[in-house]
Backbone as CSV, one residue per row, in Angstrom:
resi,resn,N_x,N_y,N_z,CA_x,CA_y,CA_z,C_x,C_y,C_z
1,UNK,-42.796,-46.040,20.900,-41.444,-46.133,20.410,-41.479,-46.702,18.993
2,UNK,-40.413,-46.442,18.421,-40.372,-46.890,16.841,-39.032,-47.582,16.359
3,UNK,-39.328,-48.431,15.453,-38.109,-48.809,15.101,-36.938,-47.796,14.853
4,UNK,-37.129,-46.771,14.372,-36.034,-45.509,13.881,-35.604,-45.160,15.269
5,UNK,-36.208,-45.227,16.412,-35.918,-44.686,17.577,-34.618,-45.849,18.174
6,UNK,-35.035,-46.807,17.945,-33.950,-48.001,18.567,-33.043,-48.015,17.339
7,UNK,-32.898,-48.201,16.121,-32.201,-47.985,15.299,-30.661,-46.984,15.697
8,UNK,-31.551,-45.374,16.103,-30.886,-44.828,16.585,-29.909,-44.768,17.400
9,UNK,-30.711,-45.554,18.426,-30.198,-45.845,20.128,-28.913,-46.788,19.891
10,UNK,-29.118,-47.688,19.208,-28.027,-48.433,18.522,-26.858,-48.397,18.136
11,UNK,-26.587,-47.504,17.175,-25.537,-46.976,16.286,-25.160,-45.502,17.192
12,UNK,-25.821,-45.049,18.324,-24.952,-44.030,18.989,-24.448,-45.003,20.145
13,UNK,-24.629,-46.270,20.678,-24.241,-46.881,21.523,-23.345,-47.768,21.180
14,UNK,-23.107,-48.053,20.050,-21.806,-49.072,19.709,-21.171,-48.194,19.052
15,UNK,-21.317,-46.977,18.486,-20.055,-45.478,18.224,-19.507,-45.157,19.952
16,UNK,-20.234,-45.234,20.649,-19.205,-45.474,22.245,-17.984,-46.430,22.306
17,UNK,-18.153,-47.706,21.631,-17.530,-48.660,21.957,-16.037,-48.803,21.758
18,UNK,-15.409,-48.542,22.461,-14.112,-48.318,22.277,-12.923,-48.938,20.884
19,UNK,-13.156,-48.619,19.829,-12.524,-49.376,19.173,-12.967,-49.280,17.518
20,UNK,-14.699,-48.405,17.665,-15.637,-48.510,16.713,-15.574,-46.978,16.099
21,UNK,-15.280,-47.052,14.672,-15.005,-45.482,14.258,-16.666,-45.173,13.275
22,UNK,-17.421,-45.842,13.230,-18.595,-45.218,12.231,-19.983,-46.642,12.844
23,UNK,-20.805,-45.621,13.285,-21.740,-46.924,13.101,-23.468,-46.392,12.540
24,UNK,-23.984,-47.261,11.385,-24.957,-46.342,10.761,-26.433,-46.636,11.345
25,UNK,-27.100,-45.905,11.267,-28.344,-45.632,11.815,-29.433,-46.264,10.320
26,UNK,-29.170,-45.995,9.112,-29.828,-46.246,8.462,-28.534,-47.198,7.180
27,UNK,-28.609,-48.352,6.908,-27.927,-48.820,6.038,-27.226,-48.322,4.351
28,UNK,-26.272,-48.100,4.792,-25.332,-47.294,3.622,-25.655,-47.763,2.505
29,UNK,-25.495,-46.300,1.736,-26.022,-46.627,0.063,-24.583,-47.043,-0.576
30,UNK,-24.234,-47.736,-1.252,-23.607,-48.166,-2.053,-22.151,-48.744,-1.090
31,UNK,-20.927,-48.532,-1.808,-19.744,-49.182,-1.226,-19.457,-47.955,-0.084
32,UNK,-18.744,-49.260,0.925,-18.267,-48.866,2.455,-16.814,-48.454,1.976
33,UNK,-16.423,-47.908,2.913,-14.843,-47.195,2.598,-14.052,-47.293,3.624
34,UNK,-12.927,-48.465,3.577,-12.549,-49.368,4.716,-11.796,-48.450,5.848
35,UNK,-11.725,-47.127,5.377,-10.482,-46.256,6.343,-12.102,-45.967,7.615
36,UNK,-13.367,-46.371,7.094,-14.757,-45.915,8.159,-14.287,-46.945,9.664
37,UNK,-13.716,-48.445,8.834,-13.854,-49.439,9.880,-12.793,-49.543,11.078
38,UNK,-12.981,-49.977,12.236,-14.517,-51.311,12.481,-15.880,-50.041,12.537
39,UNK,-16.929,-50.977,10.991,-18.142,-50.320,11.277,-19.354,-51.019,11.791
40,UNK,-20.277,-50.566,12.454,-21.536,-51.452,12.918,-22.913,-50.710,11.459
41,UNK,-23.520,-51.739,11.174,-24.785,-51.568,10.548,-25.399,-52.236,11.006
42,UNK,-26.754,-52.031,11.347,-27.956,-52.471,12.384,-29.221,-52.931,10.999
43,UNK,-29.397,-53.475,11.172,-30.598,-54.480,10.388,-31.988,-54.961,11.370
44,UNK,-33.127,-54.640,10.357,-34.095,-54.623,11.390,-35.105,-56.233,10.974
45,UNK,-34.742,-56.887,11.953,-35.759,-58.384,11.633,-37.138,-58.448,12.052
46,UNK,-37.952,-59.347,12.417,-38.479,-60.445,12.691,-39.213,-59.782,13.721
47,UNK,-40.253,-59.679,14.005,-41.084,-59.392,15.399,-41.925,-60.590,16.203
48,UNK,-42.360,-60.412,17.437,-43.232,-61.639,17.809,-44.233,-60.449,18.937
49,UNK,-45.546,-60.642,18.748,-46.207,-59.942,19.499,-46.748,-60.707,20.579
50,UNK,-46.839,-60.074,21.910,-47.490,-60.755,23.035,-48.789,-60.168,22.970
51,UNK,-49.995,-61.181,22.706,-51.323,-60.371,22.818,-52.084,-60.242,24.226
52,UNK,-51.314,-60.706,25.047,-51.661,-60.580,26.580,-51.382,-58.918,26.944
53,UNK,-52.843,-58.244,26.875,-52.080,-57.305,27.704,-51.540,-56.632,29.240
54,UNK,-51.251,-55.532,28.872,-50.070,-55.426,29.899,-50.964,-54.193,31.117
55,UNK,-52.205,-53.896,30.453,-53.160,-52.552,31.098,-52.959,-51.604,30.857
56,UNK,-53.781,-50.992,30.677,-54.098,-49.116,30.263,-53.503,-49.556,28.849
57,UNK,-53.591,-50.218,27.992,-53.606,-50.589,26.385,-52.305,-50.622,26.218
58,UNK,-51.271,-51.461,27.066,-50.101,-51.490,26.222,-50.218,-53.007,26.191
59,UNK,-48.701,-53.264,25.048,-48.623,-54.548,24.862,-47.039,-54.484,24.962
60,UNK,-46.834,-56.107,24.984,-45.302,-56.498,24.608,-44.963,-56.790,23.200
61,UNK,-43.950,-56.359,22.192,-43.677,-56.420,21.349,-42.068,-57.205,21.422
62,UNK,-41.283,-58.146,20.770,-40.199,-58.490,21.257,-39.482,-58.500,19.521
63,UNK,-38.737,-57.667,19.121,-38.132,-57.811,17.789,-36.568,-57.911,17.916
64,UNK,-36.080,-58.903,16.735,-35.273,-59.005,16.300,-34.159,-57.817,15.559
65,UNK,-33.033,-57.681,15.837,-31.766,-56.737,14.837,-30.833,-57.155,14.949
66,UNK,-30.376,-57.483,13.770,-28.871,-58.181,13.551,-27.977,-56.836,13.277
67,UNK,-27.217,-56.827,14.078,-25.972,-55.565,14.281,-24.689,-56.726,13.372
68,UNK,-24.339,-55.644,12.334,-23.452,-56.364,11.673,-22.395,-54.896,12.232
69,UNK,-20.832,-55.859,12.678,-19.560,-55.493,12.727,-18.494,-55.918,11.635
70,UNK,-18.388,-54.352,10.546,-17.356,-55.458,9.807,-16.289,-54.845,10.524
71,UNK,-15.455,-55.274,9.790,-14.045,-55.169,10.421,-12.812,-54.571,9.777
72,UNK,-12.818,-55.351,8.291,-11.580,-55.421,7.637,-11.944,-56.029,6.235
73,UNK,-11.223,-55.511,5.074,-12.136,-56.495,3.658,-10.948,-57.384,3.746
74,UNK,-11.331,-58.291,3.549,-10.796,-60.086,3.575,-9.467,-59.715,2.136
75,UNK,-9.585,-59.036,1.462,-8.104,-58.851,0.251,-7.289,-57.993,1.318
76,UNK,-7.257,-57.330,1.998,-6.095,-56.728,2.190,-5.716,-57.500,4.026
77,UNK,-4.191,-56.941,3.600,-3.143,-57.908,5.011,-2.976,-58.878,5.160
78,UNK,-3.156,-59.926,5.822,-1.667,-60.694,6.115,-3.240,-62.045,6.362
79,UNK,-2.545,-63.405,5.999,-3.296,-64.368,6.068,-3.674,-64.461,7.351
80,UNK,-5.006,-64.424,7.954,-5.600,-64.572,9.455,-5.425,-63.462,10.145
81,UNK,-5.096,-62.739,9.755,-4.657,-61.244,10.455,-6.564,-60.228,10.539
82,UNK,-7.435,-60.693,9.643,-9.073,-60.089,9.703,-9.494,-60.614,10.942
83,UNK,-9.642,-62.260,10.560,-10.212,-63.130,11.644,-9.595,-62.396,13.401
84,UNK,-8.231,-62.588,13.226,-7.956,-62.032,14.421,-7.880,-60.554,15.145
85,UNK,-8.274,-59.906,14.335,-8.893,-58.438,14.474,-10.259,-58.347,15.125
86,UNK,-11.363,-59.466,14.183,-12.631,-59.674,14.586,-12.690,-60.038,16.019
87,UNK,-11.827,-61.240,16.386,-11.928,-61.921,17.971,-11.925,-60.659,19.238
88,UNK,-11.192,-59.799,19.271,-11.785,-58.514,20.739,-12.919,-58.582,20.801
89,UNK,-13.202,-57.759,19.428,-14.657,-57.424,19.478,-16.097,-58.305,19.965
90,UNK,-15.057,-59.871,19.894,-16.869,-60.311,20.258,-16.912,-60.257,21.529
91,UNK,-15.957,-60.078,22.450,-15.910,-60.184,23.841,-16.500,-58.797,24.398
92,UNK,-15.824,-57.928,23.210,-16.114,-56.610,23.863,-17.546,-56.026,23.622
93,UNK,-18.073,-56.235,22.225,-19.653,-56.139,22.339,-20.430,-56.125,23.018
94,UNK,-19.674,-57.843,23.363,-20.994,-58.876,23.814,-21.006,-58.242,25.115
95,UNK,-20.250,-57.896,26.180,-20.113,-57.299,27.531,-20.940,-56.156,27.082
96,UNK,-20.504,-55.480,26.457,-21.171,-54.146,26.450,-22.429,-53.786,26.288
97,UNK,-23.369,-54.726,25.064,-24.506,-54.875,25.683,-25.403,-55.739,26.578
98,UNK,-24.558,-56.248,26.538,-25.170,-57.471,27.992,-25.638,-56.221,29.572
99,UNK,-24.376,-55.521,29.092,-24.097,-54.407,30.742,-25.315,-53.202,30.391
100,UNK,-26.026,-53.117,29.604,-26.960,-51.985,29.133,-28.536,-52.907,28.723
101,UNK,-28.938,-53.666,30.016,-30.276,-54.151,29.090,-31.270,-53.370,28.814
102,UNK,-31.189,-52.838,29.168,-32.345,-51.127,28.187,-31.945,-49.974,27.552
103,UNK,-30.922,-50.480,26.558,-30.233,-49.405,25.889,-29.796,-48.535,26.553
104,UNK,-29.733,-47.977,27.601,-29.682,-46.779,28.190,-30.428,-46.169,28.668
105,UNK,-31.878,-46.571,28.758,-32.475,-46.460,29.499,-33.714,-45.937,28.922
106,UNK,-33.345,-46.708,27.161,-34.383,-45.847,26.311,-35.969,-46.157,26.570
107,UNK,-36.871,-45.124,26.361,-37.928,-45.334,26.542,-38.566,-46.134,25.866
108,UNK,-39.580,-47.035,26.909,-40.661,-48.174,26.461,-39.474,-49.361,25.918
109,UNK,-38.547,-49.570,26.368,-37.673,-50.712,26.565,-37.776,-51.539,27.734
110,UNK,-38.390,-52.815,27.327,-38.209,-53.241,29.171,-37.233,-53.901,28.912
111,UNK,-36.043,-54.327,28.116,-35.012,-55.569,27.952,-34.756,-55.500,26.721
112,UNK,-33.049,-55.682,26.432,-32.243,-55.625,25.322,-31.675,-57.104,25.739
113,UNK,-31.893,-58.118,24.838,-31.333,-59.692,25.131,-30.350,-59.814,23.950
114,UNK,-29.041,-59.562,24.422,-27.887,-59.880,23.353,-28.193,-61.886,23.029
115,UNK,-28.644,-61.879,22.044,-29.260,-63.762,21.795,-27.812,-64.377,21.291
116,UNK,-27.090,-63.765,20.834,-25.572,-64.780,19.940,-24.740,-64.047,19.174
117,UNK,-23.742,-64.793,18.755,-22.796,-64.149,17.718,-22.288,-64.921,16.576
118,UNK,-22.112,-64.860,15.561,-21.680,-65.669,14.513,-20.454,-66.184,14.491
119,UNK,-19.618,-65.253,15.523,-17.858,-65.437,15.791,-17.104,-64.852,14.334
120,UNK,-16.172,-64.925,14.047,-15.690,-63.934,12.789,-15.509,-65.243,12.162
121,UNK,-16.314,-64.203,10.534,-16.578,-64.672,9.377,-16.786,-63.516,8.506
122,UNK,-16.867,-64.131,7.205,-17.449,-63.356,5.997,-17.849,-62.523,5.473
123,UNK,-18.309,-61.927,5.667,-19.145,-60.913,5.084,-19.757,-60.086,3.921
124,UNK,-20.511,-60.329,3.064,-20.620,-59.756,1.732,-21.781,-58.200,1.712
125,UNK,-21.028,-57.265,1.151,-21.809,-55.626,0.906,-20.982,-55.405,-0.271
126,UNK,-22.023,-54.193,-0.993,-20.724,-53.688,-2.273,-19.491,-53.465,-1.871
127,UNK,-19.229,-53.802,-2.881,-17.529,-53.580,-2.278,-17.056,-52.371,-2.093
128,UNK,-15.399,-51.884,-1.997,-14.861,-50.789,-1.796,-13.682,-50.793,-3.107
129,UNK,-12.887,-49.658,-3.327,-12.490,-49.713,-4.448,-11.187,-50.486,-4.324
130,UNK,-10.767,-50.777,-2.871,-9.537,-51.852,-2.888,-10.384,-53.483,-2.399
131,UNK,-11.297,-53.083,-2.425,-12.077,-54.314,-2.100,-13.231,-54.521,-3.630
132,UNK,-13.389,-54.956,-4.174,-14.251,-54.609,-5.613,-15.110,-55.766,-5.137
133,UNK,-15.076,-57.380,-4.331,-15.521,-58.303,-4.038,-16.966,-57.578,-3.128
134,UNK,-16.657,-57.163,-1.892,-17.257,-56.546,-0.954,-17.210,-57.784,-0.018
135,UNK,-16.143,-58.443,0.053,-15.831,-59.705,0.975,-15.213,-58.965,2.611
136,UNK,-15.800,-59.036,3.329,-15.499,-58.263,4.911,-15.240,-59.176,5.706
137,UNK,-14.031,-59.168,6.939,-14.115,-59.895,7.877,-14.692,-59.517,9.397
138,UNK,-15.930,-60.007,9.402,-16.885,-59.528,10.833,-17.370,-60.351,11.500
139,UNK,-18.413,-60.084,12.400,-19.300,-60.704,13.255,-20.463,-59.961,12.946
140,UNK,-21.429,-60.656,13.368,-22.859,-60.766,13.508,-23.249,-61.001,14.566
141,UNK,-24.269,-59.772,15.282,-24.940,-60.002,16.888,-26.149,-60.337,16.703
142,UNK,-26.933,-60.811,17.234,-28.380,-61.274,17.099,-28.798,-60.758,18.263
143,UNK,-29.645,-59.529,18.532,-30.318,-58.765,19.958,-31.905,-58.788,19.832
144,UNK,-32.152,-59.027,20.536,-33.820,-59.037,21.190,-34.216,-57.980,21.504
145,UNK,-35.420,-57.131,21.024,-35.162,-56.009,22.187,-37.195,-56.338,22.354
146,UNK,-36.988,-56.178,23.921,-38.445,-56.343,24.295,-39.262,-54.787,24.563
147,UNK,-40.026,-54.792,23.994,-40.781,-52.958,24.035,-42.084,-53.155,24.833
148,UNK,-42.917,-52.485,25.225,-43.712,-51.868,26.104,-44.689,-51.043,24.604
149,UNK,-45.325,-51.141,24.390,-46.320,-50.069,23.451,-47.384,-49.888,23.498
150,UNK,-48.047,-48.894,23.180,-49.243,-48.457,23.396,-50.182,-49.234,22.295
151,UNK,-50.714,-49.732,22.488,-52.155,-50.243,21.840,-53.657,-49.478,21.508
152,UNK,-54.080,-49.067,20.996,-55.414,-48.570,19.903,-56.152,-49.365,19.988
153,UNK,-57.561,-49.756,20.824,-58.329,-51.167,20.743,-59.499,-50.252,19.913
154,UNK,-60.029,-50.956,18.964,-61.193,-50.494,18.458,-62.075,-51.930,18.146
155,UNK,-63.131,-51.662,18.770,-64.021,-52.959,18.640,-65.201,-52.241,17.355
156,UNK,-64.897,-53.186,16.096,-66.220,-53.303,15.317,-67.253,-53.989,15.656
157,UNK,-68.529,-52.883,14.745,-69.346,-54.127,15.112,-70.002,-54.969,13.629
């Protein structure tokens, strides 16, 4: 499995989410265009490898992706009116992948661990042309996803 593969799995599984009109697979070039939102962009972090293996040459791999939800750019509407747009969504996310711990059942997934949420805040990307700041009101998910992979042992000598 590959990162582009979960990437994928990602942004077609929170475009399910009732409420979510665009979610990208690969991070948008330049300014977002607020009539897209609520959008999800998936960000790829941090890995930790288990060197215990697992037999017949696989291993555990456990990486980090911060799924950013914006929402709304912080200049337009009504004072607190972003923030409270943001609040469904963390309930509704967070259920939603909590209820899918293997993406769907994607391959060489043993576990999708929804780890936290930032709660609604901030957000900075280029801006949009009624937004020129690129100030967004969103959340931030922090997911685990634990993989299964094939391993290559080559012993030098």
């Amino acid at each position: 499995m590959s990162i582009a593969t979960v990437r994928a799995r990602l942004a077609s599984l929170q475009e399910s989410i009732t409420g979510i009109n665009k979610a990208y697979v690969q991070l948008p070039k330049g300014m977002l265009n607020s009539v897209d939102m609520p959008l999800f962009m998936n960000f790829v972090r941090n890995s930790e490898n288990d060197d215990t293996i697992l037999g017949s040459g696989t291993a555990r791999i456990t990486r980090t992706y911060l799924m950013w939800l914006m929402v709304k750019p912080v200049a337009e509407g009504e004072q607190g009116e972003g923030e409270s747009l943001v609040e469904p969504f963390i309930q509704n996310v967070s259920q939603f992948f909590i209820s899918r711990p293997t993406l769907g059942n994607l391959l060489g997934v043993e576990y999708a661990h929804l780890v936290s949420d930032s709660g609604p805040k901030k957000m900075v990307w280029p801006g949009t042309p009624s937004n020129p700041v690129g100030i967004f009101w969103g959340v931030e998910f922090r997911l685990d996803v634990v993989e299964v992979q094939h391993v290559d042992y080559v012993d030098y000598l």
